[in-house]
C-alpha positions as CSV (number, residue, x, y, z in Angstrom):
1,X,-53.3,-34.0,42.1
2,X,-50.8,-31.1,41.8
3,X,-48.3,-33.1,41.1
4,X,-49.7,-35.5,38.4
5,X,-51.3,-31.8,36.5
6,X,-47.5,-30.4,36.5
7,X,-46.1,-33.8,34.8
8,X,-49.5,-33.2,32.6
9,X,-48.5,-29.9,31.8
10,X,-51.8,-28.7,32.8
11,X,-50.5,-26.5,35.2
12,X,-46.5,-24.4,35.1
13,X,-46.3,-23.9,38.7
14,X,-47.7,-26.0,42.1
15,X,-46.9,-23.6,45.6
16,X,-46.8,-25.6,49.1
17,X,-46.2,-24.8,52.7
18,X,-42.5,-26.0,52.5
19,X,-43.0,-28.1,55.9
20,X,-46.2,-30.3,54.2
21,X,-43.8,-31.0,51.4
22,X,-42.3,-34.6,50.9
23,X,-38.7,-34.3,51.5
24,X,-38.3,-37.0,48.4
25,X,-40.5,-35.2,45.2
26,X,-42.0,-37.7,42.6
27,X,-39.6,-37.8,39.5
28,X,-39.9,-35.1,37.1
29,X,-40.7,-32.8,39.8
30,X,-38.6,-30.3,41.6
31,X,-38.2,-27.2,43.5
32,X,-37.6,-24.5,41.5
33,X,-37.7,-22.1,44.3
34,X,-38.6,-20.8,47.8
35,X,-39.8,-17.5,48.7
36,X,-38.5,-15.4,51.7
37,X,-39.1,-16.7,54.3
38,X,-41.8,-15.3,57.3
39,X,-41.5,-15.9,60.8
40,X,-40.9,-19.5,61.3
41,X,-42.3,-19.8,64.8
42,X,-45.4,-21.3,66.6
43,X,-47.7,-19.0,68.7
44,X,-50.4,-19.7,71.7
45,X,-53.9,-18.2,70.8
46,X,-55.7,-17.6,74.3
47,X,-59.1,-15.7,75.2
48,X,-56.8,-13.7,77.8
49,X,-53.4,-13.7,76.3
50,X,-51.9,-16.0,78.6
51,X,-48.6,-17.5,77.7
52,X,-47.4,-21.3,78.4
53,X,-46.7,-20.6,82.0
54,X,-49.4,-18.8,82.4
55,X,-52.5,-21.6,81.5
56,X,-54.1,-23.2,84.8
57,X,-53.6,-26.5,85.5
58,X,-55.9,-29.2,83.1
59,X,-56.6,-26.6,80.2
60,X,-57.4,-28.2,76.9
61,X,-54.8,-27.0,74.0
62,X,-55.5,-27.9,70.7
63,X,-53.0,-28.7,68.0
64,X,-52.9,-31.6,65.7
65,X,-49.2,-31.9,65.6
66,X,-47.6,-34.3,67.5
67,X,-44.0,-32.5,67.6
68,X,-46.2,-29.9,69.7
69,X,-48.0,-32.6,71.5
70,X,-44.6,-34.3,73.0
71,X,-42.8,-30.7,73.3
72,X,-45.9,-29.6,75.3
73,X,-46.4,-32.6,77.7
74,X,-42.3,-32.3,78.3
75,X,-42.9,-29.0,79.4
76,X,-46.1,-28.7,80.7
77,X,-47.5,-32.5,81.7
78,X,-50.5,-31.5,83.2
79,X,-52.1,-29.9,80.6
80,X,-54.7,-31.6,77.9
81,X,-54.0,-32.2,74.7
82,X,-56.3,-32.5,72.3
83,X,-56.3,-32.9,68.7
84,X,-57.9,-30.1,66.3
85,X,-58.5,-29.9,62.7
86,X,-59.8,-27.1,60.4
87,X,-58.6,-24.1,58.9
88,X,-57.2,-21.2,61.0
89,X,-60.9,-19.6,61.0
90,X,-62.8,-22.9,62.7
91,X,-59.9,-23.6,64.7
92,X,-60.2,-19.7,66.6
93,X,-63.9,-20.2,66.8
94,X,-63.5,-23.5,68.4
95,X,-61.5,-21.6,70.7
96,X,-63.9,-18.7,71.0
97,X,-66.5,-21.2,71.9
98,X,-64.7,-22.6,74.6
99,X,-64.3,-26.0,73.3
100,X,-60.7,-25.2,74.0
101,X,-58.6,-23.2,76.4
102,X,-55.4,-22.3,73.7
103,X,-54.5,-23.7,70.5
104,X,-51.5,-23.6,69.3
105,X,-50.6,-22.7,65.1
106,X,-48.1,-21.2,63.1
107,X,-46.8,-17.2,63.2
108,X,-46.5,-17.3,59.5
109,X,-49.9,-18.6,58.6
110,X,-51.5,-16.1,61.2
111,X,-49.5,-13.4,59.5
112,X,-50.3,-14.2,56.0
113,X,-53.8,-14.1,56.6
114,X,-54.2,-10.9,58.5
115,X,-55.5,-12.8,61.6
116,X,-55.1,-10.3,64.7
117,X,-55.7,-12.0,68.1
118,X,-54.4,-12.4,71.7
119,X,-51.6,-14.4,70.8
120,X,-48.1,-15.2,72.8
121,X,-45.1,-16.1,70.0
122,X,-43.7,-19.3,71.7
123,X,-39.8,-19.3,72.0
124,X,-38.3,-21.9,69.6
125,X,-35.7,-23.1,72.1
126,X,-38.5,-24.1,73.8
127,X,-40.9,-24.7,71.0
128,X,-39.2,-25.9,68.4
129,X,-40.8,-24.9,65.2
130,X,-41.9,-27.3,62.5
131,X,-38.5,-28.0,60.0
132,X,-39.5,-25.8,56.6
133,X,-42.4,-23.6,58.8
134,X,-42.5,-20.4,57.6
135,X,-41.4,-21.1,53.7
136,X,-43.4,-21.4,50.8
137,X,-42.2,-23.9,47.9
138,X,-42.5,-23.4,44.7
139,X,-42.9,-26.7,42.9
140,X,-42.1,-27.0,39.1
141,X,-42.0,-30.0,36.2
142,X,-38.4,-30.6,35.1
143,X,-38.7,-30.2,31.3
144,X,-40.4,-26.9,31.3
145,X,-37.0,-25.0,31.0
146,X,-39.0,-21.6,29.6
147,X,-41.2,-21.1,32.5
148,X,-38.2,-22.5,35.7
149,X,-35.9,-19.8,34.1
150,X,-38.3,-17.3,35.3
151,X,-39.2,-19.4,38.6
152,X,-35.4,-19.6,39.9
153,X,-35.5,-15.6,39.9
154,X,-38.1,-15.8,43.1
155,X,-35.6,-18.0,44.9
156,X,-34.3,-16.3,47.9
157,X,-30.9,-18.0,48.8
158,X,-30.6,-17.5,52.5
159,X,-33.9,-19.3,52.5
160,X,-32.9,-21.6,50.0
161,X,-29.9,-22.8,51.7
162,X,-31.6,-22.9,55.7
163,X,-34.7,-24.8,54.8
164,X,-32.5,-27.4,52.3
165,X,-30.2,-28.2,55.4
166,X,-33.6,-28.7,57.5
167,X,-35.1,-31.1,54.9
168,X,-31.8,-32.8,54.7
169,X,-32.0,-33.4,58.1
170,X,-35.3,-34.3,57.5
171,X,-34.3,-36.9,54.8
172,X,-31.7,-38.6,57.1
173,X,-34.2,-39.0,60.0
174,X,-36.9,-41.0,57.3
175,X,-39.1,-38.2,58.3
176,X,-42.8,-36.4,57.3
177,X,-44.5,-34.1,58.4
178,X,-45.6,-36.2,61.0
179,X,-42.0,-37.0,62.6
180,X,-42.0,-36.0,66.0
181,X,-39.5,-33.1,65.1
182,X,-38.7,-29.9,65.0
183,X,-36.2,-27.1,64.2
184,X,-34.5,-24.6,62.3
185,X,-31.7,-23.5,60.6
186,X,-30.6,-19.5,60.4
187,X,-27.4,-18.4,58.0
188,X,-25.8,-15.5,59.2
189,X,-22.0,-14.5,59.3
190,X,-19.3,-15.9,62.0
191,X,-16.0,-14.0,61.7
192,X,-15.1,-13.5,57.9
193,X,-17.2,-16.9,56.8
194,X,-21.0,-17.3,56.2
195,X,-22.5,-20.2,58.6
196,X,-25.3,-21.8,59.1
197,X,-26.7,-22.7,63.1
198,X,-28.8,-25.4,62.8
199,X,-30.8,-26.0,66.0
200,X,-33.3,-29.0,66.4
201,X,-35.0,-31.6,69.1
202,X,-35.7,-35.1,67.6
203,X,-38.0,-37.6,69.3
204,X,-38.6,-41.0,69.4
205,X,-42.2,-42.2,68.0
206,X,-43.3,-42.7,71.7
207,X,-41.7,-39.6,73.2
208,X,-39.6,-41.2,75.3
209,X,-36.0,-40.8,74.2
210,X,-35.1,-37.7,72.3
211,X,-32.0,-36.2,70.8
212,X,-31.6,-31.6,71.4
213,X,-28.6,-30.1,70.4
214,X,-27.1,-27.0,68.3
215,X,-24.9,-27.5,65.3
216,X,-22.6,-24.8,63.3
217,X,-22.4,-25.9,59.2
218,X,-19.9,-24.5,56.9
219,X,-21.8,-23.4,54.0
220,X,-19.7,-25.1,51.4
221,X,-20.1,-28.9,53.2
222,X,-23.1,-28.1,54.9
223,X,-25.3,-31.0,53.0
224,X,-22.8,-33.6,53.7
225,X,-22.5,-33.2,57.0
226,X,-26.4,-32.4,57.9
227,X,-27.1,-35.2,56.3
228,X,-24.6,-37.3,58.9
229,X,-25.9,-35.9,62.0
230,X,-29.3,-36.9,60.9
231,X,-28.5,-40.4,60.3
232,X,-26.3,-40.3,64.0
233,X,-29.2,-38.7,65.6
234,X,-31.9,-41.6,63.9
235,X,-29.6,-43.9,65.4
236,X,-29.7,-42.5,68.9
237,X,-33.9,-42.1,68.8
238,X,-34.5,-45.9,67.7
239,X,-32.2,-47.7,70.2
């Protein structure tokens, strides 16, 4: 609906968690840019604060993503997973009411909102992180020059550039937001030259064969080549 009001020009502007966007827009449609980014990783909400090594045996952790499903059971096999749905709100009074013993959600959102509970930030070597978690996406129609002129100016370029090699990476896999992977991306300098260290796990549909490794980018070819180790690490997942 956001979409078909921009190429309407009902609306200027559409604004999306960057990691429930589409890594191919419809036509027409681009990003015209991406705010700063917030803290890109996941946290464990408990009644007691516990963190991951800390939950007893059998607890029930709710999430509804399956990248934390598989990352979870890899870690931690015998705890429950169960799915959860809502908004932050109803998913921390599901908790409260003890239909759960965690549940797992994003720093950024938690953040945003203003939400202050006993949470544990989960370690994204461990955890990886949702590719684009953290960034906010602001979506624009093509043809309307006047009002993308003053969109671009929001565009922070160390953002820009991490979350583009993450989508590409994305791309190359033929994933959603769905894909059973995660990762990020973090530009900083290296000697005299500006880098970017792209970390990630990729998983097979099932779980059972995945793909975890750290990558250095030059900035200049670092499209080119993310998009190559996506397609080598598809390969790999889907033998």
């Amino acid at each position: 609906e956001i979409d078909n009001a921009l190429l309407n020009s009902e609306i200027n502007l559409g604004i999306h968690s960057l990691k429930d966007l589409p890594t191919t827009l419809p036509s027409g449609i681009d990003i015209g840019a991406i705010l700063k980014r917030e803290d890109f990783r996941d946290v464990l909400i408990t009644e007691k604060n516990f963190n991951l090594n800390d939950l007893k045996s059998n607890s029930i952790i709710g999430t509804s993503s399956i990248r934390r499903e598989i990352q979870l059971k890899k870690i931690r096999p015998d705890l429950i997973i169960k799915s959860i749905r809502g908004n932050v709100d109803s998913r921390i009074r599901k908790l409260k009411e003890k239909k759960f013993d965690g549940i797992i959600l994003a720093h950024a959102g938690l953040k945003r909102l203003g939400i202050q509970e006993n949470y544990n930030i989960l370690d994204p070597r461990i955890i990886f992180p949702a590719l684009g978690q953290g960034a906010i996406a602001l979506v624009i129609n093509k043809k309307n020059k006047k009002i993308n002129k003053v969109i671009n100016k929001l565009n922070d370029l160390k953002t820009y550039l991490e979350t583009e090699c993450e989508r590409i990476f994305l791309k190359a896999l033929d994933g959603s937001c769905q894909t059973p992977v995660g990762g990020y991306a973090v530009m900083r300098k290296a000697g005299n030259e500006q880098k970017i260290f792209f970390s990630f796990i990729a998983f097979s549909k099932d779980g059972s064969v995945y793909v975890r490794d750290k990558v250095i980018f030059n900035v200049k070819n670092f499209r080119t080549e993310c998009y190559k180790l996506g397609l080598s690490v598809k390969k790999k997942i889907n033998k």
